[in-house]
N, C-alpha and C positions, 0 to 999 in steps of 0.2 A: 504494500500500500504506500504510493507518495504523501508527500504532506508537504503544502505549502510552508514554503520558509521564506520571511519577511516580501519581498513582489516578483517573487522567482518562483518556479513550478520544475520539479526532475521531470526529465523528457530523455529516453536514450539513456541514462549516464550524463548529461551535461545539463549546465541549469540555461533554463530560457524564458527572458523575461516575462513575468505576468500582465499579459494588457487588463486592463477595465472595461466597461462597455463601453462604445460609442459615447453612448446620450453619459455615462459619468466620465469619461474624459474633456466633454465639452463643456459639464456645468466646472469641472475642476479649473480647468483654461478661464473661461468666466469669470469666476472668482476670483482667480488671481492677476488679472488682468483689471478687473476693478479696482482690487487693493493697491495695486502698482500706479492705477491712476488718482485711487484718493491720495497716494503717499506724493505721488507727483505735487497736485493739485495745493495740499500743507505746505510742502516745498516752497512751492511758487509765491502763494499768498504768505508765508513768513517771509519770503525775502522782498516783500515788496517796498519795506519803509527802510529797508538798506541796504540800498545800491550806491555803489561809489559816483557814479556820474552824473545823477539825480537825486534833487531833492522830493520828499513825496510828503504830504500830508493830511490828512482826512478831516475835515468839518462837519463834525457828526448833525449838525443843527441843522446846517443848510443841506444838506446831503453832496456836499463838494468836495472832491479829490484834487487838489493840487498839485502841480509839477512843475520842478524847473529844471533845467536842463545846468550840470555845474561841469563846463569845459575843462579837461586837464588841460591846459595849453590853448592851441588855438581855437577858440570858438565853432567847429564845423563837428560834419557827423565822421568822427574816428571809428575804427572797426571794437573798440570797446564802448564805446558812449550808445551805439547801435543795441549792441547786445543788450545794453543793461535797458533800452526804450523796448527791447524784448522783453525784455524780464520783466518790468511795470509791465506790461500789455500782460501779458498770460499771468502776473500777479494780482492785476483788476478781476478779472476773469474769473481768478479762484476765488478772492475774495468776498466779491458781489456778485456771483452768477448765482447764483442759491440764493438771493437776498434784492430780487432788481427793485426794489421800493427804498434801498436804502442809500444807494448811490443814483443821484440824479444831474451832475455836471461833473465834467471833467476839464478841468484848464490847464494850460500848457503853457509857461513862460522860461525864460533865460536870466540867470543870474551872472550872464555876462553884460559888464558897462556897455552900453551902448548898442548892443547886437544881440538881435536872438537867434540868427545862423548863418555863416558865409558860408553855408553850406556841404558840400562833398570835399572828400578830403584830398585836395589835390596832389601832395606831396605822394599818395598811395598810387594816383592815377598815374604821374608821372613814371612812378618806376616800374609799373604794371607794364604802362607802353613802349618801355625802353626795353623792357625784357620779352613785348608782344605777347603776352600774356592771355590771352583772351579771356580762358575762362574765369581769371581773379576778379577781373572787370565785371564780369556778367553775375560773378555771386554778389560781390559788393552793391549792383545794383538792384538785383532780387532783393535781398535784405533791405534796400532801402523803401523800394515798392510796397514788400509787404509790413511795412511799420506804416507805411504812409495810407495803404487797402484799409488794413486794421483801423486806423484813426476816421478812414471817410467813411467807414461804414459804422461808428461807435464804437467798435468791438460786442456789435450784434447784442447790444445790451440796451436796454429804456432809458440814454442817456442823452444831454444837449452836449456836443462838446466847445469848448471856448478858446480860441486862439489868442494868445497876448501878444503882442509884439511891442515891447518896451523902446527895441533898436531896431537895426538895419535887418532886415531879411534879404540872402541874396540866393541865387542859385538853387540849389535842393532846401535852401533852409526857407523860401519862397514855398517851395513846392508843399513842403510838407505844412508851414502856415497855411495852405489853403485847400488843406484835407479835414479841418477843423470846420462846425458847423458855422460858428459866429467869431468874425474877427472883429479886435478891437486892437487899433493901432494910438502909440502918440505918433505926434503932431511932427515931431523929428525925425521920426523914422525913415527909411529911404527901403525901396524895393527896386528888385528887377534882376534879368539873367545874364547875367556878364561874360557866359559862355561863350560867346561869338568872336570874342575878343581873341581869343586866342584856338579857334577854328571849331572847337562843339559846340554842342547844343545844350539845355538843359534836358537831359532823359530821363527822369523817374518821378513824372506825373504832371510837369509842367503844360504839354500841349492839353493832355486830357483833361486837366483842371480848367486849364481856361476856358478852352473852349466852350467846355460845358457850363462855367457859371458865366462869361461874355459872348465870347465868339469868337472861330477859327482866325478870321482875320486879326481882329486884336491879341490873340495868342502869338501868331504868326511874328507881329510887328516887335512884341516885346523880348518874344525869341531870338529875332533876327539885329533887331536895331543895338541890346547891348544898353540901353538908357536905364538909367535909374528913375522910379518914382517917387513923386512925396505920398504921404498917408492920405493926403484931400484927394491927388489922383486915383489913387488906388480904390476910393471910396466912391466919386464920380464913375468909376468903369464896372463897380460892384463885386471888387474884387477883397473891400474892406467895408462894415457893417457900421463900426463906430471908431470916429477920431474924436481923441479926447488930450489934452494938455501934459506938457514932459510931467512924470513922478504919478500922475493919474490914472494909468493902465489900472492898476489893483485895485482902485477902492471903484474905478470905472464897472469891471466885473462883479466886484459884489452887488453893485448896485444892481445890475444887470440881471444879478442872480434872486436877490429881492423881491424886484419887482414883476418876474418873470413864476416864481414859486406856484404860484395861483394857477398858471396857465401852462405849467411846464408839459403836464400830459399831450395837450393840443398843438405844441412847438414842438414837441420831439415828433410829433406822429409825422407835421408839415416835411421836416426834412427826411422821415422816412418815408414815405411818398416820391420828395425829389427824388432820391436815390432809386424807387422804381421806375419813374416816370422817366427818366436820364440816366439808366445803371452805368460804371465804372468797373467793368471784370476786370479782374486781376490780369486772366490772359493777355489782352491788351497792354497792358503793363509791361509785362514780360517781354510781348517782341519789342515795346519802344528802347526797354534797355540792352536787347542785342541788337539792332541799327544802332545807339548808343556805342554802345562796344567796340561794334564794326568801325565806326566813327571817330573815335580817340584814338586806334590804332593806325590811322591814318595821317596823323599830327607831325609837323614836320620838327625837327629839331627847332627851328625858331617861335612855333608853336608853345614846345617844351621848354624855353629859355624863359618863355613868359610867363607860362603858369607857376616856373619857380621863382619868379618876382616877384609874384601874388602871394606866394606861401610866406617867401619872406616879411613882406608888407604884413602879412595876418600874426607872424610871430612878433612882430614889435607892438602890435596891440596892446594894452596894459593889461597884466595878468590879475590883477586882484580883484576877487571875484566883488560882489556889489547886493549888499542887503536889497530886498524890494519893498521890504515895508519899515 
């Protein structure tokens, strides 16, 4: 007579594994497949109030999450500051996804003087393109698309979200200010895609944005032309919701967030709506950042002399980061 011993069966003279049923190896997979995602899920949402590259904070009253963005060096999206706008994103997620009544706005600001993004990180593209790199090119813009998907669509939660822009938005730091539901810019601020200057485009969400909340043609222009804008421009082409006075951004938002409480259900629905009415797939996305790709790979050294002129100019920026309130 055999006798099972621990998940083996004698067969022959040799032991051979014990399978389970079907239907009990699948509830088993199940289960643990759960556990791995609630453990994930703890993970994510503990690490959300500390990340090195952002600031995070929760206003339990108002139902408002907080964010600023704290540059190690030059104010643009590094391949770590990226990561950790991951990590908030799938930390909201865990947080408040099981909870959507308690989290009702989500703001985005820069505790860099004067700037809330100069954008993608040049210094990375240059040696990408030097080494013709292609595919470092194409993940670094994937990554950026999908923080930027994430934000235009709330992260698929009952939230408004609120773009601050204290300083200058330039390039992908433009781009992703206007994956945000409602901008609120001061009055000093400057925008625009400086791309051109030195032979690309802006690729990771620039055309798509515009177009859809202006039009192809004024996408086109601000793509091509290389000009910077003031916040009253920006605001005439509907590209910015509210300009308010230098040092005003913050208390501009709360107010924002105040007087909007009452009606937040009926605002959030409106711009979920937009987003059926005018969707933004991701796919989309993706091929802009490979013509993107295709496109900086084709930069000539004098191209590249300039883009590390701009790095340079962005490292003499003043480093010390800047209270906002």
């Amino acid at each position: 007579m055999t006798s099972i011993a621990s998940r083996d069966t004698v067969a022959g003279g040799r032991f051979v594994p014990f399978a389970l049923p079907p239907a009990m190896q699948a509830d088993s997979v199940a289960r643990l497949g759960g556990r791995t995602l609630e453990l994930q899920r703890a993970a994510d949402a503990a690490r959300l109030f500390c990340l090195e590259h952002l600031e995070v904070s929760f206003d339990e009253k108002s139902g408002a999450l907080w964010s600023f963005m704290r540059a190690k060096g030059r104010p643009s999206y590094s391949l770590a500051l990226l990561d950790d706008i991951h990590a908030m994103q799938d930390g909201i997620v865990a947080r408040f996804g099981s909870q959507p009544n308690e989290l009702r706005y989500l703001i985005a600001g820069s505790r860099s003087p004067g700037v809330f993004s100069l954008g993608g990180d040049l210094d990375l593209f240059a040696t990408c393109i030097r080494n013709q790199d292609r595919q470092a090119l194409i993940d670094y813009g994937k990554s950026c698309v999908r923080v930027l998907h994430r934000f235009h669509t709330a992260l698929d939660l009952p939230i408004v979200t609120i773009g601050l822009a204290q300083g200058d938005a330039l390039g992908g730091g433009l781009e992703s200010l206007l994956s945000f539901n409602f901008i609120i810019a001061e009055r000093t601020a400057k925008f625009g895609f400086p791309e051109t200057l030195f032979g690309l485009f802006p690729g990771m969400g620039a055309y798509s944005i515009v177009a859809r909340r202006a039009n192809a043609a004024f996408a086109e222009d601000m793509m091509l032309s290389g000009r910077t804008y003031t916040a009253d421009e920006m605001k005439e082409a509907g590209l910015v919701h509210m300009v308010v006075e230098p040092g005003q951004g913050i208390e501009a938002a709360k107010d924002y967030i105040a007087r909007s409480q009452s009606r937040h259900a009926g605002i959030r629905a409106v711009y979920e709506v937009g987003r059926r009415v005018n969707p933004m797939p991701l796919d989309e996305l993706d091929d802009i950042v490979r013509i993107w790709a295709d496109c900086a790979l084709k930069l000539s050294d004098r191209d590249l002399r300039l883009m590390q002129r701009l790095v340079a100019a962005q490292n003499r920026l003043p480093k010390q980061l800047q209270a906002a309130e």
